[in-house]
SEVO-110239 format. One record per residue (C-alpha): chain; x, y, z; residue in three letters. Coordinates in nm, 2 decimals. Layout:
N
<cadena=A px=X py=Y pz=Z residuo=ALA>
...
END
This chain:
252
<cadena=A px=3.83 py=-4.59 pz=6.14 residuo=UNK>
<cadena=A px=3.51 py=-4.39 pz=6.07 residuo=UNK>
<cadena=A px=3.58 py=-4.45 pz=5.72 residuo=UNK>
<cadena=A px=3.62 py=-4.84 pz=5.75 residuo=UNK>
<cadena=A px=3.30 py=-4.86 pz=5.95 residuo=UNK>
<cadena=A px=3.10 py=-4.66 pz=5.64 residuo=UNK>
<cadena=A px=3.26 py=-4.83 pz=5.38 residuo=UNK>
<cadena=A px=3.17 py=-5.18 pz=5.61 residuo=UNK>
<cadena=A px=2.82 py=-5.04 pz=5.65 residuo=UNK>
<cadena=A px=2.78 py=-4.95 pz=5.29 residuo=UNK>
<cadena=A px=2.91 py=-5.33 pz=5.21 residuo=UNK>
<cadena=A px=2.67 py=-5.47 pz=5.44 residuo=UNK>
<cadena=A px=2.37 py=-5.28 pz=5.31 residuo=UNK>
<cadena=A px=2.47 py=-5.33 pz=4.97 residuo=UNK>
<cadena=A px=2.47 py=-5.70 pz=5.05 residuo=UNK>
<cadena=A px=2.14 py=-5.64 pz=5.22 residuo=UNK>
<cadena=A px=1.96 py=-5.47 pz=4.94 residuo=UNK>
<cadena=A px=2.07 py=-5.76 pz=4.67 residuo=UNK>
<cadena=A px=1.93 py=-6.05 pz=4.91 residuo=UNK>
<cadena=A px=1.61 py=-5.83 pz=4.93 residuo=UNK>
<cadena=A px=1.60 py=-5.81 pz=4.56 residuo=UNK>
<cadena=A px=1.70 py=-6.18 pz=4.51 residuo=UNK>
<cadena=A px=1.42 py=-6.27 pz=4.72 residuo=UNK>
<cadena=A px=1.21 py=-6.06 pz=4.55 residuo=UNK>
<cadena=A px=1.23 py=-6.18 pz=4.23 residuo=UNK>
<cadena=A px=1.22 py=-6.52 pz=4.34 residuo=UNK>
<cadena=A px=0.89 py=-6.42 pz=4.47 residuo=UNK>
<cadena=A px=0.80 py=-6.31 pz=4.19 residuo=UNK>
<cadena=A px=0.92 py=-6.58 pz=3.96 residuo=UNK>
<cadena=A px=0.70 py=-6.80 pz=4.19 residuo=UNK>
<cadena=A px=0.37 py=-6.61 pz=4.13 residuo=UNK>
<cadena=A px=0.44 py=-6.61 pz=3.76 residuo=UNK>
<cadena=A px=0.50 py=-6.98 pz=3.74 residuo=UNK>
<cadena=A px=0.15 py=-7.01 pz=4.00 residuo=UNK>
<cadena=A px=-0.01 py=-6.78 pz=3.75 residuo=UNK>
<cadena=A px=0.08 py=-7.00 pz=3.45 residuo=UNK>
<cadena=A px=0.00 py=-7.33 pz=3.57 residuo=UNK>
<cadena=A px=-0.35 py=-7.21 pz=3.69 residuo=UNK>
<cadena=A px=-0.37 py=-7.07 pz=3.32 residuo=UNK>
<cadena=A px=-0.25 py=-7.40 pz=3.14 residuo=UNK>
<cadena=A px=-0.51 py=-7.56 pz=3.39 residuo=UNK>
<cadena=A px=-0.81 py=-7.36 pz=3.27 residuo=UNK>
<cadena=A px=-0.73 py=-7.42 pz=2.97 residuo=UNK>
<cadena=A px=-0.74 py=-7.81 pz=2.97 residuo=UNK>
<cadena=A px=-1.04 py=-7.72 pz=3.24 residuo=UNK>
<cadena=A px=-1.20 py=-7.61 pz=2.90 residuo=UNK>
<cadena=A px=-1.08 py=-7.83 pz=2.63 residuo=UNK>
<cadena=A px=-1.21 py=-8.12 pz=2.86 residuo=UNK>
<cadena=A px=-1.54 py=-7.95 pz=2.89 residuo=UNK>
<cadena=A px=-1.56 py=-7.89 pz=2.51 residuo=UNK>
<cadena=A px=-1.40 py=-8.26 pz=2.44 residuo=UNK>
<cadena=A px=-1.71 py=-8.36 pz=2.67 residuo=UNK>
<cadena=A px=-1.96 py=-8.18 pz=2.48 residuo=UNK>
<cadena=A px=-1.83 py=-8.30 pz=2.21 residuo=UNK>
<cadena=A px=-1.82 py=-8.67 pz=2.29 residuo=UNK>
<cadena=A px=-2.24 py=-8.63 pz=2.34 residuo=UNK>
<cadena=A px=-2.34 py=-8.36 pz=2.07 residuo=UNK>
<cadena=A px=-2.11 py=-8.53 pz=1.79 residuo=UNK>
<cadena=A px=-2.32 py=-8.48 pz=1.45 residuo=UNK>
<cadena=A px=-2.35 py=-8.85 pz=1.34 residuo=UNK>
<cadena=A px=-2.69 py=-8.81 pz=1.12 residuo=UNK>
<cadena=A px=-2.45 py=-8.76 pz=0.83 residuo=UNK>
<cadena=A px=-2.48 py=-9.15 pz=0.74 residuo=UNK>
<cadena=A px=-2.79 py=-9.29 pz=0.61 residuo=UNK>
<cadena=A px=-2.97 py=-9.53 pz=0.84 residuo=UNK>
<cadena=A px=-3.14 py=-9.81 pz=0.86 residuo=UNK>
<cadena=A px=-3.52 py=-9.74 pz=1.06 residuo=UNK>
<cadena=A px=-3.71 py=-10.01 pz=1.18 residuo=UNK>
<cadena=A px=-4.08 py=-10.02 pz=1.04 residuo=UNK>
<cadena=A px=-4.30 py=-9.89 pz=1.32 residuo=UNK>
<cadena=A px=-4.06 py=-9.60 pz=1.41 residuo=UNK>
<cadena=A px=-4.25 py=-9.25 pz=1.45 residuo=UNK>
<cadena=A px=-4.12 py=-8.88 pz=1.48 residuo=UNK>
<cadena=A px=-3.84 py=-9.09 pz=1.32 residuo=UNK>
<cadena=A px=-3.64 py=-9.18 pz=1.62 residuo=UNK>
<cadena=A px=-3.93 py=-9.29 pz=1.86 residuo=UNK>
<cadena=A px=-4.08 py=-9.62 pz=1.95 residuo=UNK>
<cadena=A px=-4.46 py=-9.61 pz=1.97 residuo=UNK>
<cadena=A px=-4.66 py=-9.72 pz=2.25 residuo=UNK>
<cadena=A px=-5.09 py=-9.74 pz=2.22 residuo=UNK>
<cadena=A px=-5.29 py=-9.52 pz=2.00 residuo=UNK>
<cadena=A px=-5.15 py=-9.23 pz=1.79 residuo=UNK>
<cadena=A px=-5.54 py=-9.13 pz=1.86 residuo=UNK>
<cadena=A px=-5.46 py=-9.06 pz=2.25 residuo=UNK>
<cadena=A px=-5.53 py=-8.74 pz=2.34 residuo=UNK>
<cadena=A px=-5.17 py=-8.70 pz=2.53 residuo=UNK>
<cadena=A px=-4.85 py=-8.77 pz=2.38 residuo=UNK>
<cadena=A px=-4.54 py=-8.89 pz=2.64 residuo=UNK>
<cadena=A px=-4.20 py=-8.86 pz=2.49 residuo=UNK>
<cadena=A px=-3.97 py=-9.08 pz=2.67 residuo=UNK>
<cadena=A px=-3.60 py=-9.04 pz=2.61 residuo=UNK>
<cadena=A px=-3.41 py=-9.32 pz=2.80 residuo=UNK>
<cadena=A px=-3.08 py=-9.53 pz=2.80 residuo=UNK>
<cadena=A px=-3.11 py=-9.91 pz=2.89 residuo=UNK>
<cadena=A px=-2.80 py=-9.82 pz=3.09 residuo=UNK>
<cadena=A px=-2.87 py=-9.53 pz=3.29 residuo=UNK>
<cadena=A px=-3.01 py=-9.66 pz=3.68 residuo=UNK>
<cadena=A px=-3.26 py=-9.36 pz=3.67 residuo=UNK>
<cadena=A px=-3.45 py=-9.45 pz=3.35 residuo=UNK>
<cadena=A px=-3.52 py=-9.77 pz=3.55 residuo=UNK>
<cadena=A px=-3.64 py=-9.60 pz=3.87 residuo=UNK>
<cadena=A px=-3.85 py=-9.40 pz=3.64 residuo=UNK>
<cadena=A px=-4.00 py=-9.74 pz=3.46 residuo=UNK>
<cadena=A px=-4.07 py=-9.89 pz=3.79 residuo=UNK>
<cadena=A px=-4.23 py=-9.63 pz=3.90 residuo=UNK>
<cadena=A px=-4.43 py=-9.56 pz=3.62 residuo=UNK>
<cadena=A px=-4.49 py=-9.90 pz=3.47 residuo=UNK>
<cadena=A px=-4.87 py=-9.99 pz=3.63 residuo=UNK>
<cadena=A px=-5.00 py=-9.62 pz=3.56 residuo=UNK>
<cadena=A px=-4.89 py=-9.59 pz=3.26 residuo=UNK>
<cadena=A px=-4.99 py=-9.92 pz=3.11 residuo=UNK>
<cadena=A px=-5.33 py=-9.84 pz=3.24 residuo=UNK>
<cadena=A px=-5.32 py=-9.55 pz=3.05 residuo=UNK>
<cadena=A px=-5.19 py=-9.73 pz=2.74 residuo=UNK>
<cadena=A px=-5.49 py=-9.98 pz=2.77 residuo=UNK>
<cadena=A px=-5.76 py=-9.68 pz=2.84 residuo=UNK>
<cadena=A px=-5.65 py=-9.52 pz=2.48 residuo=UNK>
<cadena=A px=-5.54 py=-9.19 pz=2.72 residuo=UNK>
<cadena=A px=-5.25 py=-9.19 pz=2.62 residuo=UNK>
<cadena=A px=-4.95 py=-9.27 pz=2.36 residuo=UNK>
<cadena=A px=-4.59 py=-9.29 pz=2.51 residuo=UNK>
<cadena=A px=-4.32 py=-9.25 pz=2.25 residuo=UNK>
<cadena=A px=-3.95 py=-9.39 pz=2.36 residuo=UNK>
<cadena=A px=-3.67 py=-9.30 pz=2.24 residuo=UNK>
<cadena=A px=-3.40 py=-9.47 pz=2.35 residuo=UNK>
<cadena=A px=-3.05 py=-9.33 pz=2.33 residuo=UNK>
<cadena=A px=-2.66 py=-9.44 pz=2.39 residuo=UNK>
<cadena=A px=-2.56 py=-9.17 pz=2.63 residuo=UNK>
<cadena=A px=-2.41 py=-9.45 pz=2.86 residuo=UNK>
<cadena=A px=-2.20 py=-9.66 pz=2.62 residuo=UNK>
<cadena=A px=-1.91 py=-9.56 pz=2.80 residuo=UNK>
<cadena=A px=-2.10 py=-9.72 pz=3.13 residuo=UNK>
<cadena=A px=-2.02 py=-10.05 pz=3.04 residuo=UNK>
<cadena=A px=-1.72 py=-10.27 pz=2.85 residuo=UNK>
<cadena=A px=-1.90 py=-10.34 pz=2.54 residuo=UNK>
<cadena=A px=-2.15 py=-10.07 pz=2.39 residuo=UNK>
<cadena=A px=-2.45 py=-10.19 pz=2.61 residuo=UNK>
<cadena=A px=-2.62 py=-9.90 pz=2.55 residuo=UNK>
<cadena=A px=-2.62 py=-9.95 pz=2.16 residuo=UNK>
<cadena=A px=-2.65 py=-10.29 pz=2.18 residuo=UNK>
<cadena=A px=-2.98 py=-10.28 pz=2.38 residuo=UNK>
<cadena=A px=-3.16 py=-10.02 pz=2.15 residuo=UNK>
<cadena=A px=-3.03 py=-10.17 pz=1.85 residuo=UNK>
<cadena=A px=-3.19 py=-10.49 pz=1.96 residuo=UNK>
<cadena=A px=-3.48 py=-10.29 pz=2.03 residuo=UNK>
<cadena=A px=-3.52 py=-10.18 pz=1.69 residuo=UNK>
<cadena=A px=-3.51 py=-10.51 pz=1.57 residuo=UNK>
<cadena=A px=-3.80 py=-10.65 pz=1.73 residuo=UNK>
<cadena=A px=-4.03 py=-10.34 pz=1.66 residuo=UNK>
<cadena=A px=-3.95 py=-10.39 pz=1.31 residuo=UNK>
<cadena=A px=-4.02 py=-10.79 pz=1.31 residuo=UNK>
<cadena=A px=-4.27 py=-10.79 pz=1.56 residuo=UNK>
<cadena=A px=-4.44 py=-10.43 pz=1.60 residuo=UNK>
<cadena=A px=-4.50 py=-10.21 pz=1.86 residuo=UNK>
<cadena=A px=-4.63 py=-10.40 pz=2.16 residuo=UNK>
<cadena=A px=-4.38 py=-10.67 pz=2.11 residuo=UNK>
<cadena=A px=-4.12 py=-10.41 pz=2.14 residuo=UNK>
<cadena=A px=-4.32 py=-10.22 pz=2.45 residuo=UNK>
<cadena=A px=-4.27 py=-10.60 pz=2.59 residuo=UNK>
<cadena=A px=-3.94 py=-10.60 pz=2.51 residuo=UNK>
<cadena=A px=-3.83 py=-10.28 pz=2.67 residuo=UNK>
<cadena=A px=-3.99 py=-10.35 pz=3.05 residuo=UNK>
<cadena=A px=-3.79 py=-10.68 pz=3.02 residuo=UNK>
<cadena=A px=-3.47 py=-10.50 pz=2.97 residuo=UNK>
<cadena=A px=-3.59 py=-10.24 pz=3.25 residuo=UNK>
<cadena=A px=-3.66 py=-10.53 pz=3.48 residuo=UNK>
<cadena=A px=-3.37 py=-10.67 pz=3.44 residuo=UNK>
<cadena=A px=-3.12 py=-10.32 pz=3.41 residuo=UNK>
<cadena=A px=-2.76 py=-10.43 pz=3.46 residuo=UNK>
<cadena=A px=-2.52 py=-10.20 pz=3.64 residuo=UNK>
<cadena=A px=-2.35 py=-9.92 pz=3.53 residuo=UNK>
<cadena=A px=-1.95 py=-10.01 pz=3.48 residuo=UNK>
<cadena=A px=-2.05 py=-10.44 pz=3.39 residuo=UNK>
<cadena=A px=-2.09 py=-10.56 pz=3.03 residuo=UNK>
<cadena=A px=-2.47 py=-10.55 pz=3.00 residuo=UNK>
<cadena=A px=-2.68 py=-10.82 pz=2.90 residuo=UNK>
<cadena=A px=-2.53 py=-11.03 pz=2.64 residuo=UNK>
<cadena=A px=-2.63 py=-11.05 pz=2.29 residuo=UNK>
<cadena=A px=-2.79 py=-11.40 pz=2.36 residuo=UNK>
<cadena=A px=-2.97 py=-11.30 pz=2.66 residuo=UNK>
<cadena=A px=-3.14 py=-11.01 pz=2.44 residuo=UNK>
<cadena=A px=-3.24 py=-11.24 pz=2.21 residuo=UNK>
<cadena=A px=-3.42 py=-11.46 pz=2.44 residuo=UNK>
<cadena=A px=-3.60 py=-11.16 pz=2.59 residuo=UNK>
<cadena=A px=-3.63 py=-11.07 pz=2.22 residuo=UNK>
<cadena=A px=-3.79 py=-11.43 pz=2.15 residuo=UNK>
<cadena=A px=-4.02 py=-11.41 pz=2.49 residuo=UNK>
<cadena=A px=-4.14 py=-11.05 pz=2.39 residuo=UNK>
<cadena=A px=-4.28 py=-11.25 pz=2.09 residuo=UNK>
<cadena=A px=-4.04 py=-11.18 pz=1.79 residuo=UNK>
<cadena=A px=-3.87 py=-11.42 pz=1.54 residuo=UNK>
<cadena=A px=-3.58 py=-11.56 pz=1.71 residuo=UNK>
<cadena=A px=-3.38 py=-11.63 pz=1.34 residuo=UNK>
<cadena=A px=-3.49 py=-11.23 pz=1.24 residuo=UNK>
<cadena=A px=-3.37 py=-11.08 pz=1.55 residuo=UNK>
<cadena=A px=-3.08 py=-11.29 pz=1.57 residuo=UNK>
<cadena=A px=-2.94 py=-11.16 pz=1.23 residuo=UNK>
<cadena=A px=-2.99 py=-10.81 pz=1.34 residuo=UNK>
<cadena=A px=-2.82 py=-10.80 pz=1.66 residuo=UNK>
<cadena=A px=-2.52 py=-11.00 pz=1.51 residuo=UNK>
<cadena=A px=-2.54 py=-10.72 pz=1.23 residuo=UNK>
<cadena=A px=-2.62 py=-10.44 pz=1.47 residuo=UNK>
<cadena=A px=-2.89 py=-10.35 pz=1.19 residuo=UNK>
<cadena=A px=-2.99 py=-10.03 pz=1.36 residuo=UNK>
<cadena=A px=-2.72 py=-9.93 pz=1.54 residuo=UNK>
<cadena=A px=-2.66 py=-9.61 pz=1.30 residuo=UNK>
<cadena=A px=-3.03 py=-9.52 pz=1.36 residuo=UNK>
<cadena=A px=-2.94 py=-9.53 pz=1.74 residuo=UNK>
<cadena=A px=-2.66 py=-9.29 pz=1.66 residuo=UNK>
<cadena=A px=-2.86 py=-9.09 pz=1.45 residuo=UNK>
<cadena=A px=-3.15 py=-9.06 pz=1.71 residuo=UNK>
<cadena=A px=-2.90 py=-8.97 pz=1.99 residuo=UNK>
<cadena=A px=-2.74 py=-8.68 pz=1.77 residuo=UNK>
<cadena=A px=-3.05 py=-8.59 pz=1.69 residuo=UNK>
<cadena=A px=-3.17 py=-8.58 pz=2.10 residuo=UNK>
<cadena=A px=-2.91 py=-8.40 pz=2.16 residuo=UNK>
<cadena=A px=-2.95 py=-8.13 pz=1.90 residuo=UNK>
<cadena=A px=-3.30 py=-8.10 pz=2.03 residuo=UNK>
<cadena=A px=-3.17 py=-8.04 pz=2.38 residuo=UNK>
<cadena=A px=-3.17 py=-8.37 pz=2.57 residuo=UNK>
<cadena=A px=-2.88 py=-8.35 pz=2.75 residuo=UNK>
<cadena=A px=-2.93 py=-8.63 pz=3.06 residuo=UNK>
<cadena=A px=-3.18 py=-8.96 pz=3.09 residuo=UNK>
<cadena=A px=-3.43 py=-8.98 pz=3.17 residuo=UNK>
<cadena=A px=-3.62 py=-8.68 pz=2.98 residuo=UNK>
<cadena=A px=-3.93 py=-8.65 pz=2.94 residuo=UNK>
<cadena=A px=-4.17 py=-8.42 pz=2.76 residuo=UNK>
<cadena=A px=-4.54 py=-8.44 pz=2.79 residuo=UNK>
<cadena=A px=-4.73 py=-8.31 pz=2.46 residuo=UNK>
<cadena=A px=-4.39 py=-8.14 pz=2.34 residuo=UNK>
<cadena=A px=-4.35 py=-7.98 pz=2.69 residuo=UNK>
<cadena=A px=-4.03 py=-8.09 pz=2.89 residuo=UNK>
<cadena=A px=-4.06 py=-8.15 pz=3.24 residuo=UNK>
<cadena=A px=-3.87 py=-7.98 pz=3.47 residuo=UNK>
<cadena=A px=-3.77 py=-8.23 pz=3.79 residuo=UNK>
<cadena=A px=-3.48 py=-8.29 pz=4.09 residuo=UNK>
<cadena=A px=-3.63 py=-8.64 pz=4.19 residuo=UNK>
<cadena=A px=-3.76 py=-8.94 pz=3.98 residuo=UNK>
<cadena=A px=-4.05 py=-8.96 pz=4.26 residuo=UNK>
<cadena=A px=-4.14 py=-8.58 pz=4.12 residuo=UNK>
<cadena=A px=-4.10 py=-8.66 pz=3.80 residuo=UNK>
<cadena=A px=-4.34 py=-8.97 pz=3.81 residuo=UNK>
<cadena=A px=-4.57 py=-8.68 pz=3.95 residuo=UNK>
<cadena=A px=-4.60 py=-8.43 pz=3.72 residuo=UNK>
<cadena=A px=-4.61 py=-8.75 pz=3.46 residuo=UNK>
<cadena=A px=-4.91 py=-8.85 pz=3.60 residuo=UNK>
<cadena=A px=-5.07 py=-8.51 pz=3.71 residuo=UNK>
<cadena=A px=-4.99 py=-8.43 pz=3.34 residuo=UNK>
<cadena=A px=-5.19 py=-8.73 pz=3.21 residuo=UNK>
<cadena=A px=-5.46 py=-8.70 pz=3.43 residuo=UNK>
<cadena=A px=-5.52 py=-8.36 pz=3.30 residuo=UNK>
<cadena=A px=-5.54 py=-8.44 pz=2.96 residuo=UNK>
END
């Protein structure tokens, strides 16, 4: 009888001790297929970061472009006297909602500045934010841009650009259409048959890309930037940036 109860014992912990270890390894097998899912997601974690990077730092200046006359430090779009003792490098999107907070801010001071002969402002405008609207808003603007500094020089594109500013569409619509930029185009004071052709062309738009690539090689990574004389200012808020912008100036 002692004998049936140690053999039963033996059975039960036997039984016992293979439960344990089933549990165990389903334990385990649990953690290892946690660990590898985390893993597989780290990895796409980082392919979509690199995919991103990508997407923005994309060498396009491989093919030759088409620059508007008037263009200086090749990508930029002049505005007053290359004789100013202070340079302001601009680098914006038509798109992008802060560029147009910046603008607003900015647009009486700096125009007095323009008119004193203080200072130059250089824009660049970029296509960052293409993907911000259904039809390549971004490009479209800038190329359109390009077209009337090249028919019309610099202060009819300067026109130009605080028209677009004024009136920014959102983020996520179409943008202005290519008729409406032609009659801001046309008001700004350039040839309505000249500018027509171009945006219907999109004449510039490989000197957009070229000038983004070339931003973002130079280490514009977000709009607005803005350097002053060469030096890039550091900001959280547009109302700081508009700041040191005008602190900047001033001490020049």
């Amino acid at each position: 009888m002692s004998r049936r109860r140690s053999t039963a014992t033996r059975r039960l912990d036997s039984q016992a001790a293979a439960a344990r270890a089933a549990m165990i390894r389903r334990e385990q097998e649990r953690k290892e297929r946690r660990r590898r899912t985390l893993l597989v997601l780290a990895v796409l974690a980082v392919l979509v970061a690199v995919g991103t990077a990508v997407s923005v730092y994309v060498d396009r200046t491989g093919k030759p472009a088409t620059s508007p006359q008037g263009a200086v430090a090749t990508y930029a779009v002049p505005a007053g006297s290359s004789s100013a003792p202070v340079t302001v490098s601009v680098y914006e999107d038509f798109m992008c909602p802060f560029c147009g907070q910046f603008e607003a801010a900015t647009r009486t001071a700096l125009d007095k500045d323009l008119a004193a002969g203080s200072v130059q402002v250089r824009y660049h405008v970029l296509n960052f934010l293409d993907g911000s609207s259904t039809t390549d808003y971004s490009t479209r603007a800038a190329n359109a841009y390009a077209a009337v500094l090249d028919d019309a020089g610099p202060q009819a594109a300067k026109r130009f650009h605080d028209l677009l500013f004024e009136h920014q569409p959102q983020e996520g619509s179409a943008g202005l259409s290519d008729k409406t930029l032609l009659g801001y185009a046309v008001q700004a004071g350039a040839s309505r048959s000249a500018v027509s052709a171009a945006i219907s062309a999109r004449t510039y738009e490989q000197w957009v890309d070229n000038g983004t690539s070339q931003a973002s090689k130079d280490g514009v990574t977000s709009t607005p930037t803005v350097q002053v004389d060469g030096k890039t200012l550091k900001f959280k808020t547009i109302d700081e940036l508009v700041g040191k912008v005008e602190r900047a100036v001033a001490a020049g």
